[in-house]
C-alpha positions in Angstrom: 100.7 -20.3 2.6 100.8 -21.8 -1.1 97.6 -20.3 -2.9 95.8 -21.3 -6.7 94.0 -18.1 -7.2 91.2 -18.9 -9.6 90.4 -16.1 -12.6 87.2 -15.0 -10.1 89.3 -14.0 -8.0 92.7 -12.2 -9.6 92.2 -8.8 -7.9 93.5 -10.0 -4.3 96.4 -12.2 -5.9 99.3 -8.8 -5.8 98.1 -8.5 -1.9 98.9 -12.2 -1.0 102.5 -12.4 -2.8 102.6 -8.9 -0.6 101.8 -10.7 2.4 104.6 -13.6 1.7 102.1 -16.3 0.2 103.1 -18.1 -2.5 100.3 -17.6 -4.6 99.6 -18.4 -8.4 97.1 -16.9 -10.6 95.5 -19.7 -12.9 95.5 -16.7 -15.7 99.0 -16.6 -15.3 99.3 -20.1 -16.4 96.4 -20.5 -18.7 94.1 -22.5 -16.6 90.6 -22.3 -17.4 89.0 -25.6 -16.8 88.7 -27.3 -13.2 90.0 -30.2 -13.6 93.5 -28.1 -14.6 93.2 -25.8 -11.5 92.7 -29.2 -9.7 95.5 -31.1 -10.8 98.3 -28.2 -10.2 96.6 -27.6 -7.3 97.0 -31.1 -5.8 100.7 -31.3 -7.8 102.2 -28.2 -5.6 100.0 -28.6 -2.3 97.8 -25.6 -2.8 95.0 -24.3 -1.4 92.8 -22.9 -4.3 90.9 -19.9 -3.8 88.1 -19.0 -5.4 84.4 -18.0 -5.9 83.0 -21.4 -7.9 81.8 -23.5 -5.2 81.4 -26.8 -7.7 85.7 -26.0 -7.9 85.7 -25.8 -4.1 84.0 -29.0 -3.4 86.1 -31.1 -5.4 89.4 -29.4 -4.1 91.8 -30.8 -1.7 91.7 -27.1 0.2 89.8 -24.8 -0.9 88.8 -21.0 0.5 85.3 -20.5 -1.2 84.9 -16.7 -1.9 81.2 -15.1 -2.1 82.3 -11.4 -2.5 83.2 -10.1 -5.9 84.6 -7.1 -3.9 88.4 -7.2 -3.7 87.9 -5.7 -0.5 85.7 -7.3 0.5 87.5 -11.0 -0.7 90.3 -9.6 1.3 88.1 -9.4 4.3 86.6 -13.0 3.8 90.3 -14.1 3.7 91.3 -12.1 7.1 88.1 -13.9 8.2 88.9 -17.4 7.2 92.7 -17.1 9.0 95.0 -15.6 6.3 97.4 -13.4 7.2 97.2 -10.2 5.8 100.1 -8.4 7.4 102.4 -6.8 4.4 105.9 -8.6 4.7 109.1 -6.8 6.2 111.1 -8.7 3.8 109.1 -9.6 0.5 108.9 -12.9 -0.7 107.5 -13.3 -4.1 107.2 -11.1 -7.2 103.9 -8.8 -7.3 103.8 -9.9 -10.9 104.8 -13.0 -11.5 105.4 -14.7 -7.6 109.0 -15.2 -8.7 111.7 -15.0 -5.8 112.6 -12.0 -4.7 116.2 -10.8 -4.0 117.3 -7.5 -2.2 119.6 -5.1 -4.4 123.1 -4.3 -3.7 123.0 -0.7 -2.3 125.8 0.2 -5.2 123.8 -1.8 -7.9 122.8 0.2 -10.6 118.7 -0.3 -10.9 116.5 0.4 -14.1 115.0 3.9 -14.5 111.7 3.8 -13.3 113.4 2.3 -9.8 114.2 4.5 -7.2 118.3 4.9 -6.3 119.0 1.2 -3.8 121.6 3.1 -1.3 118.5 5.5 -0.7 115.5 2.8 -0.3 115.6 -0.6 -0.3 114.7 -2.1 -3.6 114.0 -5.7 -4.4 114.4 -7.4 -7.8 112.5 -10.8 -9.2 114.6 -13.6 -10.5 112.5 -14.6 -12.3 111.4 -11.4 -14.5 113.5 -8.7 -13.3 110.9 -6.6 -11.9 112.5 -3.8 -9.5 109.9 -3.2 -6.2 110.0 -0.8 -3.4 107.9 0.3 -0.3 106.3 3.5 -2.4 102.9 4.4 -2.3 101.6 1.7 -4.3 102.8 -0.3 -0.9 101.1 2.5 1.4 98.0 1.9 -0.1 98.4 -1.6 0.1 99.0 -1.3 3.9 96.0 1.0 4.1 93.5 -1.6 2.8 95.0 -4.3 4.2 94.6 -2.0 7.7 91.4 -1.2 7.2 89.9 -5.3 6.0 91.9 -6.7 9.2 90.8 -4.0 11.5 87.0 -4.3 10.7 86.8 -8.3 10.2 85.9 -10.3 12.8 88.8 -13.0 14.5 88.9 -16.5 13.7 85.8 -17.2 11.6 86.6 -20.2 9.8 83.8 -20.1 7.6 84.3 -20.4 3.9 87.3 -22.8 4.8 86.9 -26.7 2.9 89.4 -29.6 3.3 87.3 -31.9 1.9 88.1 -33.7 -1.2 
């Protein structure tokens, strides 16, 4: 799913690109006022997400967010049909929702990334962030486990397609 993540909402946008949705952060891209979330919005066919219902009413898509929670947002999400399940094969940057590409087992990686022919490690195109499955990602997957376990199926609520 392509996502806008308004600035109310920033905390759950490094669980989405987890999750393989394209998702950009208006702080990433210095938009403040509506009308600019609104007009990259409708220019990339996203669905924006956040916690101004004014914003949500004059959006294309919109997910309207109550919680200020991340957990909690997470949960409204699993509620309103996103999948939350962590990817097999990441997608998108955690940091800046840039392409990811797998390293070559005999590439040499930066410091702070583990050894490739030990662990798979994954590296943005875009910024040349390294990522692994470490416990950053187990905690992930335990709040992600946790939000989808305990919210209930298919409640659309909070969902808008109105213009």
């Amino acid at each position: 799913m392509k996502l806008l993540v308004d600035v109310m909402c920033g905390g759950v946008v490094s669980y989405l690109r987890m999750c393989n949705h394209d998702t950009v952060y208006a702080g990433d891209r210095g938009l403040e006022a509506d009308d600019d979330v609104l007009a990259v919005a409708r220019h990339e066919g996203r669905t924006v997400l956040t916690r101004d219902t004014t914003l949500a009413g004059r959006a294309n898509e919109s997910i309207l967010l109550e919680s200020r929670d991340v957990t909690d947002q997470l949960a409204e999400l699993a509620a309103a049909g996103i999948d939350l399940a962590l990817a097999s094969e990441p997608a998108f940057c955690g940091r800046c929702n840039g392409p990811l590409e797998r390293v070559d087992p005999t590439a040499a990686t930066p410091e702070y990334a583990p050894n490739p022919a030990e662990l798979e490690v994954w590296r943005c195109r875009d910024c040349d962030q390294h990522f692994w499955r470490g416990s950053h990602w187990d905690r992930v997957a335990e709040t992600l486990s946790a939000v989808t376990e305990s919210s209930p199926e298919s409640d659309p609520g909070g969902r808008s397609d109105e213009p």
